[in-house]
C-alpha positions in Angstrom: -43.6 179.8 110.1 -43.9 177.6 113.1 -47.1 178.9 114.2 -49.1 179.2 110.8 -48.1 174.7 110.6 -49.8 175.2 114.2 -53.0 176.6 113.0 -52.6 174.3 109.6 -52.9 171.4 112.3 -55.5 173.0 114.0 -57.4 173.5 111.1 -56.8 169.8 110.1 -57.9 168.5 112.8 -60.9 170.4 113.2 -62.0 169.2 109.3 -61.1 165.7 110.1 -63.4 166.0 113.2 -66.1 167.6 111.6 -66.0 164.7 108.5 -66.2 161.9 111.1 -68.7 163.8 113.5 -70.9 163.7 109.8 -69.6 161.0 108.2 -70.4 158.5 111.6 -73.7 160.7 112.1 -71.8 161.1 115.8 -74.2 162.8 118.2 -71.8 165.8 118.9 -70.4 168.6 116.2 -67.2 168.3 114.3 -65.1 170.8 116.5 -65.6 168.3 119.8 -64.6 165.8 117.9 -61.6 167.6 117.0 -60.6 168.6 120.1 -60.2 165.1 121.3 -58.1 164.2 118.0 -55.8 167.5 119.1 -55.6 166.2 122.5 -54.5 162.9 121.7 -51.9 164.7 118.7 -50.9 166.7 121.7 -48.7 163.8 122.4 -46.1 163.9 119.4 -43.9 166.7 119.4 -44.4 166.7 115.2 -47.6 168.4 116.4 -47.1 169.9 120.1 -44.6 172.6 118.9 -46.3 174.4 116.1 -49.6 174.1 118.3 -47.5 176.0 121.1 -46.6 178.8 118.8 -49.5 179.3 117.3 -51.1 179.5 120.4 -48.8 182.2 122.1 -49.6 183.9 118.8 -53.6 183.7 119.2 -52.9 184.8 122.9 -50.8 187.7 122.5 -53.8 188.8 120.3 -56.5 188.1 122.7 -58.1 191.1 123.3 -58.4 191.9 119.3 -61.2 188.8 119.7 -63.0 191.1 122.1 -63.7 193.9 119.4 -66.6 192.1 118.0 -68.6 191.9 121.0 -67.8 195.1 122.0 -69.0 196.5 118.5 -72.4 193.9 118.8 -72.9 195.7 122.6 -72.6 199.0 120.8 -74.8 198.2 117.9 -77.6 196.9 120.0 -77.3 199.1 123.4 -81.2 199.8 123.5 -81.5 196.6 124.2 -79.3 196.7 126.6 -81.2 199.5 128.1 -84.8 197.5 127.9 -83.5 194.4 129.3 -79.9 194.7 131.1 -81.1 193.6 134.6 -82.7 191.1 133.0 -79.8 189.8 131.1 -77.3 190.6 134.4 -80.1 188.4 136.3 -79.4 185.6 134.1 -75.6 185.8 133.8 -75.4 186.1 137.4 -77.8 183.2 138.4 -76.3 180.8 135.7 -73.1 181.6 136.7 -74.1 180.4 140.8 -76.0 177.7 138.8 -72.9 176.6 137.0 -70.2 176.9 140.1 -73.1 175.0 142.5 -72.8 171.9 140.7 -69.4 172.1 139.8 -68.8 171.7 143.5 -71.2 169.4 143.9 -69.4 166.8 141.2 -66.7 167.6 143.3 -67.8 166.6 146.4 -69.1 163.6 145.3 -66.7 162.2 142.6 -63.6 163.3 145.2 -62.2 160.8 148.5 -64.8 161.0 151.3 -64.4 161.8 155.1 -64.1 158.8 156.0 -61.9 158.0 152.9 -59.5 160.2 154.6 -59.2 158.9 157.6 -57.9 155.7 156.9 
């Protein structure tokens, strides 16, 4: 019972995101918006426990979200064929992309050298 009030808040949250995201005409969807109102729930205990078990429940399931891809890879696998280096290229140079400037907010937002010395 605990985790379905879990995913009842999660799906509250969500819909009270998504009618402020279009009800403010905010510039980011619903489901942003919702994370931030889950994160700042996170803090009452009313709301942290049934979000804990439901997700151990999602998590224990996991790999049951995988099936659909798995089945979409499956269904389209001569595309795969016609343009999988193509699409490794891209993962694979996005991915360098994506880890480059995460280090490089890193480096700059964190204490400097000199910082440290002092």
């Amino acid at each position: 019972m605990l985790p379905l009030r879990g995913m009842a808040w999660l799906l509250a949250l969500q819909s009270i995101g998504e009618l402020l995201a279009r009800g403010l005409q905010l510039p980011f969807p619903g489901p942003v918006v919702g994370m931030i109102l889950l994160l700042v729930a996170l803090r009452w205990p009313l709301v942290q426990a049934p979000v804990a078990a439901c997700a151990d429940f999602l998590l224990s399931h996991l790999s049951l979200l995988f099936v659909p891809v798995g089945v979409g890879v499956m269904t389209h696998l001569s595309l795969i064929g016609t343009y999988g280096v193509r699409i490794l290229l891209a993962l694979v140079v996005s991915t360098w992309i994506g880890l480059a400037v995460t280090a490089w907010v890193l480096r700059i937002s964190g204490p400097h050298e000199a910082e440290k010395a002092d």
